[in-house]
C-alpha positions as a Markdown table, in Angstrom:
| # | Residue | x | y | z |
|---|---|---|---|---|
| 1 | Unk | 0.0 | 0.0 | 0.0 |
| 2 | Unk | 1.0 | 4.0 | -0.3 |
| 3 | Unk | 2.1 | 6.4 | 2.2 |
| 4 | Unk | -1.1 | 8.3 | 0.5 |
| 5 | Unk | -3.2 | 5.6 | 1.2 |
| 6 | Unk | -1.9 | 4.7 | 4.6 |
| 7 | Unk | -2.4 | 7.5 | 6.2 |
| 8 | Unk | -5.2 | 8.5 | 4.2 |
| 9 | Unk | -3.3 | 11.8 | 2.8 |
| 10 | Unk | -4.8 | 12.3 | -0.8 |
| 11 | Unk | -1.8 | 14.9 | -1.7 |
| 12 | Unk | 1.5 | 16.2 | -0.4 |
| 13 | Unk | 3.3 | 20.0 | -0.4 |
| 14 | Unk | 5.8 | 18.2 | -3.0 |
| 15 | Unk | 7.8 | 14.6 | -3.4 |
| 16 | Unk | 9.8 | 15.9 | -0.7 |
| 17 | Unk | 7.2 | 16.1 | 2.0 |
| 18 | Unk | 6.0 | 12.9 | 0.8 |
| 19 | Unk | 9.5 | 10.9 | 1.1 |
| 20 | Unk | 10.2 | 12.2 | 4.5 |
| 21 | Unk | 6.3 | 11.3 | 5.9 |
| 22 | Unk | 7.3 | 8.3 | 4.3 |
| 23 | Unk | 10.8 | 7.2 | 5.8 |
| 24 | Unk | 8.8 | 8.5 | 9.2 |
| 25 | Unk | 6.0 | 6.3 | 8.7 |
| 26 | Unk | 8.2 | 3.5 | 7.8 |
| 27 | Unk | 10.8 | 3.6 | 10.2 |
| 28 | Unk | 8.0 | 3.4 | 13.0 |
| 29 | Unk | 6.2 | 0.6 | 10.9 |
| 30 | Unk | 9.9 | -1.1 | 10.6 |
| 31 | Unk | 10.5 | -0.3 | 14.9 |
| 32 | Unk | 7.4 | -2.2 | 15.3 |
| 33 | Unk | 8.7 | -4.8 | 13.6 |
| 34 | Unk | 11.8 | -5.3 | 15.3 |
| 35 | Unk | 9.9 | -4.5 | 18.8 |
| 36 | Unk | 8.1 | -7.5 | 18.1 |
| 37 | Unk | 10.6 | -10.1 | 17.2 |
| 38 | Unk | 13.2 | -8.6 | 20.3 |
| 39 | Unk | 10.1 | -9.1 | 22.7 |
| 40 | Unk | 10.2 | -12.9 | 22.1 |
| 41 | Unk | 14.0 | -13.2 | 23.6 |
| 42 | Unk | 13.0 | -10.4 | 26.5 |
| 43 | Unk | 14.9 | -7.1 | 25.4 |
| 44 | Unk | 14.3 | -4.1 | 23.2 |
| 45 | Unk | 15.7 | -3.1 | 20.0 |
| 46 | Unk | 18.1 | -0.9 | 22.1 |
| 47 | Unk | 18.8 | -3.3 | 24.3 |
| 48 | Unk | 19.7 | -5.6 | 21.5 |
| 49 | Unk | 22.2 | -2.9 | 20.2 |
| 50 | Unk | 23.9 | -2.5 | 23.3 |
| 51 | Unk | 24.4 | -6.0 | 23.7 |
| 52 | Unk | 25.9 | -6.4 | 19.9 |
| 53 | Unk | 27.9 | -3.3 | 20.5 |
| 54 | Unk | 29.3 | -5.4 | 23.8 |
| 55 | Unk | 29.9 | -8.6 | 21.8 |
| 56 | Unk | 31.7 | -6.7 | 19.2 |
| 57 | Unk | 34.6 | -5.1 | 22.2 |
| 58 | Unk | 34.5 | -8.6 | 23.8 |
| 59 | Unk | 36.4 | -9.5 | 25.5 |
| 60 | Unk | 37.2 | -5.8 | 26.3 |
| 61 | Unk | 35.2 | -3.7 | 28.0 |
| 62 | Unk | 33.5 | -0.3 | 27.3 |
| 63 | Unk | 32.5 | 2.9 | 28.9 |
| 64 | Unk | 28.6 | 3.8 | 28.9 |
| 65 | Unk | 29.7 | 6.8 | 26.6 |
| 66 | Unk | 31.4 | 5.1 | 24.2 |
| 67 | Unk | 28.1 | 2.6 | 24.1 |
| 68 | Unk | 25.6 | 5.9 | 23.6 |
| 69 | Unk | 28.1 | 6.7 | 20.3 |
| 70 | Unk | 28.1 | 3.6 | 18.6 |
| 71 | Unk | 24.0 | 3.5 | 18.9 |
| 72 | Unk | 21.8 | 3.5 | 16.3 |
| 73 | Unk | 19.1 | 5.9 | 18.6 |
| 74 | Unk | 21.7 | 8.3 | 20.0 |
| 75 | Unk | 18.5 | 9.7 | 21.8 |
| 76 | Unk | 18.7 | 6.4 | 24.1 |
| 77 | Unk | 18.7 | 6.5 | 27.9 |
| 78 | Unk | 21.7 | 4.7 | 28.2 |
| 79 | Unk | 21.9 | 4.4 | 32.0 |
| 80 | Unk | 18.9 | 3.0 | 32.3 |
| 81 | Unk | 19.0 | 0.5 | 29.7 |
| 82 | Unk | 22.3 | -0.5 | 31.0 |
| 83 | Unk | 20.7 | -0.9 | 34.5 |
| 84 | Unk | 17.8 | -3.3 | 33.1 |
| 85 | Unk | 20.3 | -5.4 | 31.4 |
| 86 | Unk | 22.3 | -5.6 | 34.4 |
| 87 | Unk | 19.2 | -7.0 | 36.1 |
| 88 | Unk | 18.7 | -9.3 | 33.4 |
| 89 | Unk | 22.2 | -10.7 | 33.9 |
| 90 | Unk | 23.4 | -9.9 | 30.5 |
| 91 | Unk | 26.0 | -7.1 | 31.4 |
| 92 | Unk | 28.1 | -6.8 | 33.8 |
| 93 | Unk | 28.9 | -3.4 | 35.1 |
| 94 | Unk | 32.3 | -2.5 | 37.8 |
| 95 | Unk | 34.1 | 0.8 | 38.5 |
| 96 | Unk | 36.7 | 2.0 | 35.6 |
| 97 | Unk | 40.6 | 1.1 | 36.9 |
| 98 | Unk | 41.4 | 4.1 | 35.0 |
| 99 | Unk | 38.5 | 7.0 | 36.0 |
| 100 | Unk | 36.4 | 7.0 | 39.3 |
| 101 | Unk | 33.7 | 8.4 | 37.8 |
| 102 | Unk | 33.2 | 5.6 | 34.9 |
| 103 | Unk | 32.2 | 2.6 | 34.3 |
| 104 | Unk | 33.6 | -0.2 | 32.7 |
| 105 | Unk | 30.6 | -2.8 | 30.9 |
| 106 | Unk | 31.0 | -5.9 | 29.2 |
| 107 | Unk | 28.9 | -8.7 | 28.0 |
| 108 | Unk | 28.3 | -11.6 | 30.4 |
| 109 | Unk | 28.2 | -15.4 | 29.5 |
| 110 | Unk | 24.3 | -14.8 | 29.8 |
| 111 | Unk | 24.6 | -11.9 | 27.5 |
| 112 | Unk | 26.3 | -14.2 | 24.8 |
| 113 | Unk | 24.1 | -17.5 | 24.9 |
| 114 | Unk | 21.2 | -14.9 | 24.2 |
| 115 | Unk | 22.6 | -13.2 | 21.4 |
| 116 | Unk | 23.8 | -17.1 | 20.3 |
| 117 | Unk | 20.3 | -17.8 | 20.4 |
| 118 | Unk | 19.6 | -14.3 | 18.5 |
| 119 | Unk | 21.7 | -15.3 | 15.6 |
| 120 | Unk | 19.9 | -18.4 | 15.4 |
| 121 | Unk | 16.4 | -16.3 | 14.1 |
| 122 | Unk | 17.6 | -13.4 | 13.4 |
| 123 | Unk | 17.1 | -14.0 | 9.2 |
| 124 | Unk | 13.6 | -13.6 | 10.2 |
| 125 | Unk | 13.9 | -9.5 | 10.8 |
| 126 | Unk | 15.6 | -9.4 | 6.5 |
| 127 | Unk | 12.3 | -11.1 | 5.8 |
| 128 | Unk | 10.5 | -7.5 | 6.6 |
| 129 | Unk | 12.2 | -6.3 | 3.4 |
| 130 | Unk | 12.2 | -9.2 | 1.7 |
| 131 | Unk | 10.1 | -7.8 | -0.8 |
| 132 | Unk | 13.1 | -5.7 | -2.2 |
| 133 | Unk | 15.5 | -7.7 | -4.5 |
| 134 | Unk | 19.0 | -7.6 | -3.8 |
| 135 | Unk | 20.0 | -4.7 | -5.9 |
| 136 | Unk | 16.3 | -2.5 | -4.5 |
| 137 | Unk | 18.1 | -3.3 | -1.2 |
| 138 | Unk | 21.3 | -2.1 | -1.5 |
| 139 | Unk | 20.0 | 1.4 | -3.7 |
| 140 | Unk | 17.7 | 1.7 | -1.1 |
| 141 | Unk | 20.6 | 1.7 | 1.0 |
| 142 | Unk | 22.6 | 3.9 | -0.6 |
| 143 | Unk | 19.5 | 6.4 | -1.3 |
| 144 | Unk | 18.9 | 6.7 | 3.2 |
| 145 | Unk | 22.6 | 7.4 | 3.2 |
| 146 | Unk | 22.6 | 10.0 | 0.9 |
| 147 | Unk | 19.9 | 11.7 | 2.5 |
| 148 | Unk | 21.9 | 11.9 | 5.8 |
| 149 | Unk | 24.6 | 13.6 | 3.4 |
């Protein structure tokens, strides 16, 4: 279906309003998505991406800033998420050797075996776009990036 027809909007202002209502409607519709499939393992998209960011400096660790740059919503509440992960018993979270005032976070054992178990479905979330072929996919791509610039 169209944006036009999804949201019931017979005309735009020009193809530009219309593209960005429509990487805005479909970046919530694609959220959704994602919130759906991340619900099954018991985390959120974000805390998905914290955990892969975590796996990707393992076995290092990583300071809660460095975490809130590599993420995809830089408007995330890192500190809390961190603290519901650490709940979970998917992070682990000590005092920095080198500053006080940090943290250092890494991924626990926990942490891994879920994002092992992740991995194992994760082919399911390309399915959303499965529509695309490979070469729509990848101009697509490149299109969203040249947007940003």
């Amino acid at each position: 279906m169209n944006i036009k027809e999804e949201i019931k909007q017979s005309r735009f202002r020009n193809h530009c309003q219309e593209v960005s209502i429509n990487i805005i409607y479909t970046s919530g519709w694609l959220a959704n998505k994602h919130k759906d499939f991340f619900s099954e393992f018991g985390i959120t998209s974000q805390q998905f991406n914290i955990l892969s960011i975590l796996r990707g400096q393992y076995p290092n660790k990583i300071s809660g800033a460095e975490i809130k740059s590599r993420m995809m919503d830089k408007n995330s509440d890192v500190s809390r998420l961190l603290d519901r992960l650490i709940l979970k018993g998917l992070i682990v979270k000590r005092p920095s050797s080198d500053d006080r005032r940090a943290a250092d976070i890494e991924i626990s054992n926990n942490g891994l075996e879920l994002l092992k178990a992740i991995d194992a479905q994760v082919h399911q979330l390309d399915k959303i776009v499965s529509n695309l072929t490979e070469e729509e996919a990848h101009q697509l791509s490149t299109l969203l990036d040249k947007v940003r610039g």
